[in-house]
C-alpha positions as a printed Julia matrix, in Angstrom:
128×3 Matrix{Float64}:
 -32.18  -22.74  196.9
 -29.31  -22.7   194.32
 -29.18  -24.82  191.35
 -26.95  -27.81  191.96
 -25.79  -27.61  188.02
 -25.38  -24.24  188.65
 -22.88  -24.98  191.59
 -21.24  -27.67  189.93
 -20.44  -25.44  186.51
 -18.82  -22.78  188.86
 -16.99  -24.82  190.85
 -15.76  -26.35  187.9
 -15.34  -22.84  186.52
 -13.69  -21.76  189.43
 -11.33  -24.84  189.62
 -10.42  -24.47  185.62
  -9.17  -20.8   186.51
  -7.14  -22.17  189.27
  -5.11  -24.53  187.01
  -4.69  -22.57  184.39
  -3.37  -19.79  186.29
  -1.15  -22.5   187.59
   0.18  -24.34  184.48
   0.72  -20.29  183.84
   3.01  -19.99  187.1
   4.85  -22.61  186.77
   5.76  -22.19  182.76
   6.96  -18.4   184.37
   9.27  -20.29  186.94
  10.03  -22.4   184.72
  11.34  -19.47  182.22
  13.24  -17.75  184.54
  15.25  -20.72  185.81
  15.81  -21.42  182.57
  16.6   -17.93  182.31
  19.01  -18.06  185.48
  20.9   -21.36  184.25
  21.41  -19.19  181.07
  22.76  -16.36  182.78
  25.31  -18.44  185.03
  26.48  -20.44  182.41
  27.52  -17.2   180.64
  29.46  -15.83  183.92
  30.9   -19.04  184.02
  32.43  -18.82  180.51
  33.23  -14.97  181.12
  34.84  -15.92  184.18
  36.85  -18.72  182.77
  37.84  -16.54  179.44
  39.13  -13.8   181.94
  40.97  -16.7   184.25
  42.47  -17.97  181.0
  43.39  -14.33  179.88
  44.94  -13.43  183.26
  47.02  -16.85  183.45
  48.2   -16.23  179.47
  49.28  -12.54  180.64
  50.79  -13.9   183.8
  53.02  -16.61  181.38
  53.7   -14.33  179.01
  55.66  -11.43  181.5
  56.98  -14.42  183.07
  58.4   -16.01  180.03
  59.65  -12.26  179.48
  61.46  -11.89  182.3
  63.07  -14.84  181.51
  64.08  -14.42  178.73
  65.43  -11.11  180.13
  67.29  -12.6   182.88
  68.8   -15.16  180.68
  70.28  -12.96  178.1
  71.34  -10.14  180.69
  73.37  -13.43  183.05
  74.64  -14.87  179.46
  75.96  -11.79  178.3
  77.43  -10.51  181.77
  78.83  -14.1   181.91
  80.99  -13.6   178.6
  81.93  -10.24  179.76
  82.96  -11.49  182.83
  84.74  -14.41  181.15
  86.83  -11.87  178.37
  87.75   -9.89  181.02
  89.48  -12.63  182.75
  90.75  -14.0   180.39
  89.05  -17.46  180.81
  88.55  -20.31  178.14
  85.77  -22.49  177.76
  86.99  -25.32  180.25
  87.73  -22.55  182.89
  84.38  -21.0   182.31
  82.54  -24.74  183.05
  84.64  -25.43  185.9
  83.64  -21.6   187.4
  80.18  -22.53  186.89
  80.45  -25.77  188.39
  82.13  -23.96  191.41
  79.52  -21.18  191.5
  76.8   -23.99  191.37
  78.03  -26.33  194.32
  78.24  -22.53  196.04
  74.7   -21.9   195.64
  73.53  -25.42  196.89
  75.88  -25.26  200.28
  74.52  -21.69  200.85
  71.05  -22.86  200.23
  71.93  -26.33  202.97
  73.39  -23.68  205.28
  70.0   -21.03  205.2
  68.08  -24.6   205.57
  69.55  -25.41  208.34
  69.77  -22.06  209.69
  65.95  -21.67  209.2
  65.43  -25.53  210.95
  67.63  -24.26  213.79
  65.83  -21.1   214.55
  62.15  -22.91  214.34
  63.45  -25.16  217.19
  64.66  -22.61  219.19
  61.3   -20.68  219.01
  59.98  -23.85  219.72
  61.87  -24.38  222.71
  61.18  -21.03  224.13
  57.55  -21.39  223.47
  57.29  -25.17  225.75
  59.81  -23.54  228.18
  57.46  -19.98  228.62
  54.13  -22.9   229.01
């Protein structure tokens, strides 16, 4: 027969072992999730630097074009002017003109666009 003190230290042996390579496991897990927060935190930044670096390219080309536009209309519009002959007042009044022009042009495509979205419309309940 076996030594019940026997038993009992290498159960309790056995049982010690078990825990410890426990506690061990867990402070691993532990580690690497720490580990993985770590690691997604940084892509996080990195992808946040590279969002802000795209959108502060983006504004910049933007602001260049611009900037382009704007001096290539205001210089074509002075041209334009000198060649005519036009003063100051005449030049306003032209670009008052050419303004109301745009916004009836841009009505007429609206309500050229409205008008052909019913019509599809139309066509589609009338071909159900």
């Amino acid at each position: 027969m076996a030594n019940p003190r026997q038993e009992e230290k290498l159960t309790q042996a056995t049982e010690d072992a078990a825990r410890r390579a426990s506690e061990r496991t867990a402070e691993q897990t532990r580690r690497i999730g720490e580990t993985a927060v770590e690691a997604g935190q940084e892509v996080a930044r990195a992808g946040a630097d590279l969002f802000q670096q795209n959108a502060q390219a983006l504004q910049t080309a933007l602001r260049f074009g611009l900037d382009m536009t704007t001096a290539a209309m205001g210089r074509s519009t002075d041209q334009l002017s000198r060649g005519l002959g036009l003063s100051g007042d005449e030049v306003q009044e032209a670009a008052e003109t050419v303004e109301s022009s745009r916004r009836m042009a841009d009505m007429s495509l609206k309500t050229a666009d409205d008008t052909a979205r019913r019509m599809a419309q139309t066509i589609e309940r009338r071909a159900a």
